[in-house]
N, C-alpha and C positions, 0 to 999 in steps of 0.2 A: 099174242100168245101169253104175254106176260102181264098185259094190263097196257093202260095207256094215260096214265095219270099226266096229265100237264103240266100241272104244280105241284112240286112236292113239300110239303110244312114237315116241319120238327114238332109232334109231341111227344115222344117218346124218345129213349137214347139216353147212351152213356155220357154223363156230363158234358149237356149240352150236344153231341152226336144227334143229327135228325136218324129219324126213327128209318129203318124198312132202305137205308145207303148208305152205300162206302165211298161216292164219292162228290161231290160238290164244288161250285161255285160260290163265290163271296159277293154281296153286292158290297157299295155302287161297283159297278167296272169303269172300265176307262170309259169317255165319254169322248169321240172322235167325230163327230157331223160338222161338218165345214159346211156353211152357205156356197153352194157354188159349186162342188164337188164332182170329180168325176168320176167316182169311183174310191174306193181302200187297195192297197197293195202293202204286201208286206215285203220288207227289204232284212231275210233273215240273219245276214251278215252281219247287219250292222243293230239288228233286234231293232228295227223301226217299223212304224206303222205308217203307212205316209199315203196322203190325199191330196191330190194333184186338182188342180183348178185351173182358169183359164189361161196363166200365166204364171201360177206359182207353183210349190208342194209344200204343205205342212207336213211334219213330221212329229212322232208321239216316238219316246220309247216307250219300251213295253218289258224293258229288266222286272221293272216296280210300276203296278198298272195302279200309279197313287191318284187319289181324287182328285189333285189339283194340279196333273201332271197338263202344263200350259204346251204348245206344239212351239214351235221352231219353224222359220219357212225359208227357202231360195226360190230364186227367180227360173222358171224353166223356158222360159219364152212360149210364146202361142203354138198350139198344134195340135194333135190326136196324141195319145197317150197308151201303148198298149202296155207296155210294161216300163217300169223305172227303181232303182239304183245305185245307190252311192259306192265309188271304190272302197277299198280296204283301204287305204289311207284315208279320207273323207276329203279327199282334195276335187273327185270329177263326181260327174253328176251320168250317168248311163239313161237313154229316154226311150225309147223304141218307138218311134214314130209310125211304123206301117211294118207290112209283113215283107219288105225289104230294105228299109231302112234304119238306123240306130243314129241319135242323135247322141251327140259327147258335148257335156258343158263343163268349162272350168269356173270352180264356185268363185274364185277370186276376181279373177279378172272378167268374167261374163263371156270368155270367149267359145266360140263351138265349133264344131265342124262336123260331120254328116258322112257315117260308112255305111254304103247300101252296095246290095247282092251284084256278084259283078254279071251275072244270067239271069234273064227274065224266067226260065225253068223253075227256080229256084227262090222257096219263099225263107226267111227267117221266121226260128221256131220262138226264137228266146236267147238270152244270154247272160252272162254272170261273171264277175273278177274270181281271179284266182290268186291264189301266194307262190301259182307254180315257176320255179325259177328260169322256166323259159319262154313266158309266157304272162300277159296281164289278162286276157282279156279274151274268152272263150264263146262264137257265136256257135249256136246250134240251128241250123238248115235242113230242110229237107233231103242237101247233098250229101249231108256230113257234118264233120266238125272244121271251123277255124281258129287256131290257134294266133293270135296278134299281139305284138306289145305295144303298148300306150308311148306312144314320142311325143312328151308334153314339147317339145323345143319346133318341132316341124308340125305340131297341131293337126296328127296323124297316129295310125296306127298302121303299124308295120306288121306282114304276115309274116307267120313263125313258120307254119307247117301246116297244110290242109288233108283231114282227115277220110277220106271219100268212104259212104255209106249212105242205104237209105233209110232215112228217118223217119216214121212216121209219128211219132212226138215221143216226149223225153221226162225221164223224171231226175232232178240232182238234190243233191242236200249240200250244204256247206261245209258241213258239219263233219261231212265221211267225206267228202272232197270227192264222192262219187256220181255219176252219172250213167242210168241206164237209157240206151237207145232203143227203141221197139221198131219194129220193121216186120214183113211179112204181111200175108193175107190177112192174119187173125191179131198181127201185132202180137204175137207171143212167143216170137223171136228176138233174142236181147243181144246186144253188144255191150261192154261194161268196161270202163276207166275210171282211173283215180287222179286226180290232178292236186298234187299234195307239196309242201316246199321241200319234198323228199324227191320229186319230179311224176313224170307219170307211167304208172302202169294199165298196162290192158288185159281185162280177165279174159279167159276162155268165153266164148259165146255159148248160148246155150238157150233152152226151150222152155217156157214154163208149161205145165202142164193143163189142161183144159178138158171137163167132161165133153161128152157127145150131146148136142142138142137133136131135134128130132130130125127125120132123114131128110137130107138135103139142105141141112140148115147148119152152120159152120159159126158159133159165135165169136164177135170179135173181143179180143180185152181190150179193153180203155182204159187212159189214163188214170182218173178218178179210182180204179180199182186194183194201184200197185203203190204199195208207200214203204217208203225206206225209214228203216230206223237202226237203232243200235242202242244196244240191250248189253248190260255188266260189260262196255267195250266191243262187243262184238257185232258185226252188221246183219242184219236182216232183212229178208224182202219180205212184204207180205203183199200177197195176191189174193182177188175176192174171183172166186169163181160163183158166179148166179146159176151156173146148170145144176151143179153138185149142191150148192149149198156147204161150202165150206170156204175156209179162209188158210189158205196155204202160207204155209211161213218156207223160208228159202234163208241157210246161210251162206254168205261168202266165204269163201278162201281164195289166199293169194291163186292158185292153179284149178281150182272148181267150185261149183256153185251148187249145193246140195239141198232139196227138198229136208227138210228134217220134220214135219208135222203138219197135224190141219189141225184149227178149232171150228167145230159148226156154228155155221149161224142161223139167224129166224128171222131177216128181215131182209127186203129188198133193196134196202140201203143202210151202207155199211160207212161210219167213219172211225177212224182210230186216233190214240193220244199215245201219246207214253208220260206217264210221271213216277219218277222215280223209279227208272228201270221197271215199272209194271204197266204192261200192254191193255188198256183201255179199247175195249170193242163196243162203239156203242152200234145199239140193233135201232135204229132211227123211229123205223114205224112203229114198233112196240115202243119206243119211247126207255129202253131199258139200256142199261150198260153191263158189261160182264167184263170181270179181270184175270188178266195171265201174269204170271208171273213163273217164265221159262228156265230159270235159273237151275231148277231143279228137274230132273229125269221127266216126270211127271206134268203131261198138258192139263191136265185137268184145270178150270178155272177155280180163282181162288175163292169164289163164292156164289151162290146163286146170282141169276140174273136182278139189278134191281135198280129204282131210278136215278138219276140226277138230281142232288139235291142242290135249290138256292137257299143261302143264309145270309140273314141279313138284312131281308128286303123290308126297310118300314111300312110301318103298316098306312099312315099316311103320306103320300108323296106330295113333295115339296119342287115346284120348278124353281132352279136357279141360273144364272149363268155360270159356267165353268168358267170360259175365260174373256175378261174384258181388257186386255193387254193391248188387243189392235181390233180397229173398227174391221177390218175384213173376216176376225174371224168370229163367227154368230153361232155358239152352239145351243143345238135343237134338243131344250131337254124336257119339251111341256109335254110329252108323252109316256114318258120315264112309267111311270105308273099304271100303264096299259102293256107294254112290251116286254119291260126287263123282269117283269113277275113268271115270264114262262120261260119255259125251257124245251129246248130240239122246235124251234121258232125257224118258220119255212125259211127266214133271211140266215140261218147258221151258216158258217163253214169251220171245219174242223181244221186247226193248223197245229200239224206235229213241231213237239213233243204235247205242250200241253196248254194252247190259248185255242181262245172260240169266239170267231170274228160274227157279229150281225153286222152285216155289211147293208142289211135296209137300214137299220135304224141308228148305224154307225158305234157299234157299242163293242170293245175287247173284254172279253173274260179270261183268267187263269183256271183252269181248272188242279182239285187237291184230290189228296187221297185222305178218309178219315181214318187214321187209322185206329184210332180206339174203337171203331164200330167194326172194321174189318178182326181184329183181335176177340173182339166181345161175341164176332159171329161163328167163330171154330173150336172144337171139343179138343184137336189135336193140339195140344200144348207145344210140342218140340216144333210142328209145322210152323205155329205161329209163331215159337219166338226166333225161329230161321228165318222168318218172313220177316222181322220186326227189326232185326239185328243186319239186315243186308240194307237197309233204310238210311240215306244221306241226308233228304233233303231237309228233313224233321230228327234228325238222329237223337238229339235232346229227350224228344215225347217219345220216339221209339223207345230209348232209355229207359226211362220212366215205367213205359206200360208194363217192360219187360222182368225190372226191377217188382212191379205191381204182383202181374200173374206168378211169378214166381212164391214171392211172400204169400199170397193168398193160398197157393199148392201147398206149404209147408201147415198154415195156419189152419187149414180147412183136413190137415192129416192127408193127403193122399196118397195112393201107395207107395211106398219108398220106390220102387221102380221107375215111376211117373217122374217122381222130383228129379232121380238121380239123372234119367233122360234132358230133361230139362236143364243140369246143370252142366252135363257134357256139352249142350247146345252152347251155353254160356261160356264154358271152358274155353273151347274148340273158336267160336268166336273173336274173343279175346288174344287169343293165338295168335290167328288171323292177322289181327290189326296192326299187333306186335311187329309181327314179319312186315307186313307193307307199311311200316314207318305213319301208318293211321294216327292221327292223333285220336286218344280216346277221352279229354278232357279239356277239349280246344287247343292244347301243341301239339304240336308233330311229334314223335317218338322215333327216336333210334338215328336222331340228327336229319332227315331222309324230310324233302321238298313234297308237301301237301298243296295239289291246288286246290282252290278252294269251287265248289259249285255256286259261286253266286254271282255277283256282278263284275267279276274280272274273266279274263278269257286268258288261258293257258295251250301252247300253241297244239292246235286239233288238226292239224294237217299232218299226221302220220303216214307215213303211204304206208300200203297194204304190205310191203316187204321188211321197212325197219325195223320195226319192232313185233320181240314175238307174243309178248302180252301184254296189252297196256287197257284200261278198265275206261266208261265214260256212263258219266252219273247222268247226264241228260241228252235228251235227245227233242233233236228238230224235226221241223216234217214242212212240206212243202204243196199248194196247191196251186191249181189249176188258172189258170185266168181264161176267160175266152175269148179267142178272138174271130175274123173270118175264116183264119187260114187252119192247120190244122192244132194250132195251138190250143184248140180247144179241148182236144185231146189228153192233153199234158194232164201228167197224176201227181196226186196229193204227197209226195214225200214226207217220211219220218226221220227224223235225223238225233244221233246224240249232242248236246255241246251247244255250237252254234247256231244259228240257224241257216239253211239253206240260198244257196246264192241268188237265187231270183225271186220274182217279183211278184206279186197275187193279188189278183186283179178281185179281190172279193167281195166287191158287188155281184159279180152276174155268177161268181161258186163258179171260175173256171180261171185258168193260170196260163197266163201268154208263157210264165216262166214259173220253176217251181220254186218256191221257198221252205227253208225248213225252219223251225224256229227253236231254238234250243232256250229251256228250261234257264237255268241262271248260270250255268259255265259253259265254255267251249271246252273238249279235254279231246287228249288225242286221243285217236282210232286206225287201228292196222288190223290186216287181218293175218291169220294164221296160214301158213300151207293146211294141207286136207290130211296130212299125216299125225299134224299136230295134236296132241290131247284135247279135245273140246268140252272136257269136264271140271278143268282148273278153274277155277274164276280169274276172268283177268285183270289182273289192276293197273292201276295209272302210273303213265310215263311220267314219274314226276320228277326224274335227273336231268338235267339239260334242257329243262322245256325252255324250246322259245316262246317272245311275244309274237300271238299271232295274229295275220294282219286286220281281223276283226280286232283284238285288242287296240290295237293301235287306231281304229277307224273309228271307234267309239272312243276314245279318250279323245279324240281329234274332233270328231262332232259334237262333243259336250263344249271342248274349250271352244269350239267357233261358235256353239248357237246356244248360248247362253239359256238357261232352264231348261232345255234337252231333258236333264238328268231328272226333271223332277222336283218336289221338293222333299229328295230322300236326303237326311243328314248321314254326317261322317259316322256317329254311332249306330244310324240303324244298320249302316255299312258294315260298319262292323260285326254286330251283332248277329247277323246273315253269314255271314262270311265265318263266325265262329259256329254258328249254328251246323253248315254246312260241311266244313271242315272236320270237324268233330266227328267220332264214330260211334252207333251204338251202342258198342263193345262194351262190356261191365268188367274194370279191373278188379282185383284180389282186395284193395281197400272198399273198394264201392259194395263188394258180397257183400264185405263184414258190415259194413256202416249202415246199407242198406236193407241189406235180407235180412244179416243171423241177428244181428244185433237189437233191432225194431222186435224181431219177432220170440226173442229170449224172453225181450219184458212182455211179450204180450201172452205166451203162452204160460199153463198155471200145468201144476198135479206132475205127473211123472215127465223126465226129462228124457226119456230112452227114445221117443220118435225122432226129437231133436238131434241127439246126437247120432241118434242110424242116418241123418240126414248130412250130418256133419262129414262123418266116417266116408258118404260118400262124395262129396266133395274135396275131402283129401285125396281120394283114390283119383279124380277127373284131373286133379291140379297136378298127382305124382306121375301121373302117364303122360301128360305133357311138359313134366319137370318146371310146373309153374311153382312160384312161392306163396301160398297162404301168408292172410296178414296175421300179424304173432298175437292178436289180440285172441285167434279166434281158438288157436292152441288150449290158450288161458281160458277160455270158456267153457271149453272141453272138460279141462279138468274141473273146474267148478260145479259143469252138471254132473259130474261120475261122480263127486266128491260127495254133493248135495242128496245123491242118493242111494248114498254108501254104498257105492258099486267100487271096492276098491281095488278087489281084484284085478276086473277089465282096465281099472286105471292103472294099476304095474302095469298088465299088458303093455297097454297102449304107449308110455313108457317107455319100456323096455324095446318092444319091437319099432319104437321110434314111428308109431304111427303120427303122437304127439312129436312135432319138432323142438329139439333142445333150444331152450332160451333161456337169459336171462330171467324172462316174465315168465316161464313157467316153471323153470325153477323156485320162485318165490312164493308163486301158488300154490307150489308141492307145496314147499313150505309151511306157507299160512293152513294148508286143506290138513297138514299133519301132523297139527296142535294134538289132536286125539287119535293120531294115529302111529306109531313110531316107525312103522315100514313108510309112510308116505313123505315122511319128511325123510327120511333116512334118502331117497331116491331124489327129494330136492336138494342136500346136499354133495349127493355124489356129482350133480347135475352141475351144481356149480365148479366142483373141481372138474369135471370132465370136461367141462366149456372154460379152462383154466381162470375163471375168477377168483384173482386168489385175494384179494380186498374182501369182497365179499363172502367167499366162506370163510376168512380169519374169523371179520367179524360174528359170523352165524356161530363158531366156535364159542369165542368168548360170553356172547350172550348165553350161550348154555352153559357156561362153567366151567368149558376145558381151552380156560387162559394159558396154561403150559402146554398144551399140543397147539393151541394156537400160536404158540412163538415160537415153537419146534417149525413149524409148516412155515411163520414168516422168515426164520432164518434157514430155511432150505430151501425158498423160491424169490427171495431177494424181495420181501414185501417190506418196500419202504412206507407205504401211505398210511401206516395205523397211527391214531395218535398213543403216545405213551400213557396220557391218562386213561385209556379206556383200559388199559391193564392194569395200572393201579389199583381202579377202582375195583376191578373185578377182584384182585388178591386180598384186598385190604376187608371187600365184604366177608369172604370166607375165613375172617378173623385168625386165619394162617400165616404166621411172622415166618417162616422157612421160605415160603409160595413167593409174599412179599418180598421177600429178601431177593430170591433168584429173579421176580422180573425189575429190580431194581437195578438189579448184577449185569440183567442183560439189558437192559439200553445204556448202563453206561459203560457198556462196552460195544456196543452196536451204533452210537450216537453222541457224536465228538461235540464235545461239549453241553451235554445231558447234565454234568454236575451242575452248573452252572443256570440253570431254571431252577424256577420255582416250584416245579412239580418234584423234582426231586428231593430239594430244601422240607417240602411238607410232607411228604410220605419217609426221607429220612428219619423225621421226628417223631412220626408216628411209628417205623419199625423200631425205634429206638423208644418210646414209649412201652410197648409189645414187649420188648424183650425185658426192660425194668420189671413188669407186672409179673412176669413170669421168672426171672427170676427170686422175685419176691416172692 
């Protein structure tokens, strides 16, 4: 419907933006082909990639999908492989041996032991750890759920609590710590839990909805066509219905579970991303992607449909080895150059939030958002800088653009309506950040605990009842693995934060277990009761966050398996982490520095657009009782001054549209060389803002040395020096003038006789008086 472009090239685009997409992949990707291999699974908990061989599993993280990211291995012993695992701790090894059994390896001591189904009835779907505190280790069956905890001492697990239902396969994310059961004829019957170290809760069960296929014919949902994610913190289901043609979004509450919209779709197969809270719909067969961004009332996508763009791909491909560390492991990269040049490649699989596994050719992709080509593609100005400004992962280049399009609006003249629109967005914004303790400059503001979206995890195990708004900037998603039993079934989860607790078998695009893979933080997620406001944005639990037990599992797998991490240094750590941290938000310095100041020097001829532009940013900053920076005061008056508007500047003045300062007092001042009412108003300005230093002085320099020592001896101005009064008497060649301010510092200033300033202007009033009486 859209086209069907394979490849998509950049000629065209905003510096450097490929032409005709908003969104893209980067080459090289990670490069994961193990000789031997049996398959990819992804372990979202622990954001690993991991490929299991006849005895081993290599392991890739995939925080930083760096070119020379070398894998990591333990020993798993010989066997069949449906799904596998690492604890939250990184002490066990999870293996799933068959559709009844689960092997447990301990990484230290090589020991294992073997839980399989206690009824031949009864197959195992999948399984996943938990942080739940009553509980390690959750199998999901056919029957139900079991709840176990891990007895490393008795090399057993103990059952906690057995949940009896029928399952017909499952989707979980790590990330929400949720899990949906599907059951029924059509599988469009859910049961729904949260397993969080808040403990667990159970939602209301409920139906999702489903067209009518033709008569007699009932269609089933599957797995593959439900994925969990979580969007500004809040969770979402989205469901693909193929009769209707649409793509059902569903949110949670703690007590209900509400349809809230559809987006349509155009293709028979549908996967989904989330990056940076904006919902990725790619239309497969058409080869096109479309973006949501649900935040606001308004489903509409946030732009036309268009493709997936690669960047980066040399134009000659070079085979190299990746990694030559151990002879067992041979990466396959003499193809590089026929594979990784396409995109929506029959080997894809889509893993929420936002990586894209070729599980033929063994290859992980990130997927980004561009956003200066998403910016550069919309006329609505306030849309886009609300779209720009909600932006984490890049908040730097959000920044930027935002700080951009604005300047440009002023410079290009556009209605004052337009601007002022724009600058409420920025206002309002900044507000925002204020209140949630946001850093807007890479610290935190207002003392208040930022986590960061990047490679640390912040604990993401909220249950759906503690808290009643907490925000998460990324999100995981989980897929499918296949196996015989009905795990084939199992759906792609989207998840915010972490990633999802199981395993993804994505070679064969189908998930014994689901994983979700969370973008670069874990952050908590609760949901709201149904009474709740669901128009607030909700922000991050950043008081009392625990470590959680992915945090711990990855810090714990890097120190055991040495290069785990990459070869990402401590600064680019950093600089990620500040990058993320940081919020779009534009403060009251950054207007000034940024917008009005750039664009003072750049604009020529009359200054009145400038300052109606001005006027209305006082107005956006006084309704939210922000503080302009005092430079921009001073501006003001320079452009009214500059075009003898002096009128409007008493106004402005006067009805204190201008804020009283020091500096603009000074600039009354200087603008009122030639004007006597304008300085007159910089004066009062400084006695009204009691500077009494500085109006003495502004007296004396004009001449009125004697009301300037009336005003220091009736406000106790010790700081003038006595020569500046001298001087001034002595000029007006006034022996009387001189005499009184002689009179009063030495009576004002205990021991004034006794300097030299008094010794030399004695002799001169005593000179003075000679002459004259002469």
């Amino acid at each position: 419907m859209f086209g069907k472009p394979s490849r998509v090239q950049s000629s065209v685009g905003l510096s450097g933006s490929g032409a005709l997409s908003h969104v893209y992949i980067q080459h090289p990707p990670l490069r994961c082909s193990i000789s031997g291999s049996r398959g990819l699974y992804y372990d979202d908990a622990n954001k690993l990639l991991l490929s299991p061989t006849t005895d081993q599993v290599f392991a890739w993280k995939t925080n930083q999908l760096a070119q020379q990211n070398t894998p990591t291995s333990d020993s798993i012993g010989e066997g069949p492989v449906l799904s596998i695992r690492y604890s939250l701790e990184g002490k066990v090894i999870g293996i799933q041996r068959s559709n009844s059994e689960i092997q447990f390896r301990n990484r230290e001591t090589g020991e294992a032991f073997i839980q399989r189904c206690r009824s031949e009835s009864e197959s195992i779907l999948g399984f996943f750890w938990t942080d739940c505190p009553t509980c390690d280790v959750i199998l999901i069956k056919t029957s139900g759920l079991d709840l176990f905890s891990y007895e490393p001492e008795l090399k057993a697990l103990r059952l906690v609590e057995t949940k009896k239902l029928n399952v017909s396969w499952y989707v979980y994310t790590h990330e929400s710590r949720m899990i949906l059961l599907a059951s029924g004829m059509q599988c469009k019957s859910f049961t729904a839990f949260q397993f969080s170290s808040g403990g667990i809760i159970r939602l209301p069960r409920f139906e999702m909805a489903m067209a009518k296929a033709e008569a007699n014919q009932k269609p089933v949902l599957a797995a593959e066509d439900v994925h969990i994610i979580t969007i500004y913190g809040r969770i979402y289901c989205l469901q693909v219905d193929r009769v209707a043609m649409l793509l059902h979004f569903h949110r949670f509450y703690r007590d209900a579970v509400v349809q809230q919209g559809s987006f349509p779709i155009y293709s028979s197969k549908i996967a989904v991303n989330v990056v940076d809270n904006v919902i990725l719909v790619h239309q497969v067969d058409a080869k096109v992607v479309i973006l949501y961004d649900i935040f606001s009332d308004s489903h509409a996508p946030i732009s036309a449909p268009l493709p997936l763009l690669l960047r980066g791909l040399p134009r000659s491909n070079v085979s190299s080895s990746r990694f030559s560390s151990k002879d067992a492991v041979q990466m396959e990269t003499n193809e590089m150059s026929d594979h990784e040049g396409i995109v929506y490649g029959d080997g894809w699989t889509f893993l929420i939030p936002d990586l894209i596994c070729d599980a033929t050719h063994g290859t992980l992709w990130r997927i980004h958002l561009d956003l200066e080509a998403i910016a550069a593609s919309s006329s609505e100005v306030s849309s886009v800088l609300e779209f720009l400004q909600r932006r984490k992962l890049e908040s730097n280049k959000a920044k930027q653009l935002c700080l951009a399009i604005t300047r440009t609006l002023i410079l290009e003249r556009q209605p004052v309506p337009v601007v002022s629109s724009a600058i409420d967005t920025l206002v309002t914004s900044y507000l925002h950040s204020v209140k949630m303790g946001i850093s807007v400059q890479g610290r935190p503001m207002g003392g208040e605990k930022t986590s960061t979206s990047g490679n640390q995890h912040v604990d993401d195990s909220r249950t759906l009842a503690d808290v009643q708004t907490s925000s998460m900037e990324t999100d995981g998603n989980s897929i499918k693995h296949g196996s015989t039993s009905r795990v084939e079934n199992e759906s792609r989860q989207s998840v915010s934060g972490d990633v999802e607790n199981e395993s993804i078998d994505v070679t064969t695009g189908s998930t014994v277990n689901k994983s979700s893979i969370c973008s670069d933080i874990e952050e908590n997620v609760n949901l709201e009761s149904l009474g709740t406001s669901s128009r607030e944005p909700l922000a991050k639990n950043q008081t009392g966050a625990e470590t959680s037990g992915a945090e711990i599992e990855q810090s714990s797998l890097q120190s055991q398996r040495p290069g785990t991490g990459g070869n990402q240094s401590d600064s680019d750590v950093s600089e990620q982490r500040e990058s993320q941290v940081a919020s779009a938000a534009i403060s009251p310095d950054e207007m000034y520095r940024f917008i009005f100041a750039p664009v003072e020097e750049e604009m020529a001829g009359d200054p009145a657009y400038l300052v109606a532009i001005i006027v209305e940013y006082f107005r956006s900053a006084a309704s939210e009782k922000l503080k302009v920076h005092p430079n921009l005061n001073v501006m003001t008056i320079q452009l009214l001054a500059r075009s003898e508007r002096f009128a409007e500047l008493w106004l402005f003045v006067l009805n204190k549209i201008v804020e009283p300062s020091k500096e603009v007092a000074l600039q009354l001042l200087e603008c009122g060389r030639q004007n006597f009412q304008t300085r007159k108003l910089g004066t009062d300005m400084l006695r009204q803002l009691s500077l009494h230093h500085d109006y003495v002085v502004l007296l004396v320099q004009d001449g009125y040395y004697l009301e300037a020592l009336r005003y220091a001896r009736k406000n106790k101005v010790h700081t003038i020096r006595p020569s500046l009064f001298l001087e001034a008497a002595f000029a007006s060649s006034n022996s009387q003038h001189l005499a009184a301010v002689l009179r009063f510092f030495s009576d004002s200033i205990p021991g004034f006789k006794n300097t030299s300033d008094y010794s030399m202007y004695r002799r001169i009033l005593n000179g003075m008086s000679s002459s004259a009486a002469a």
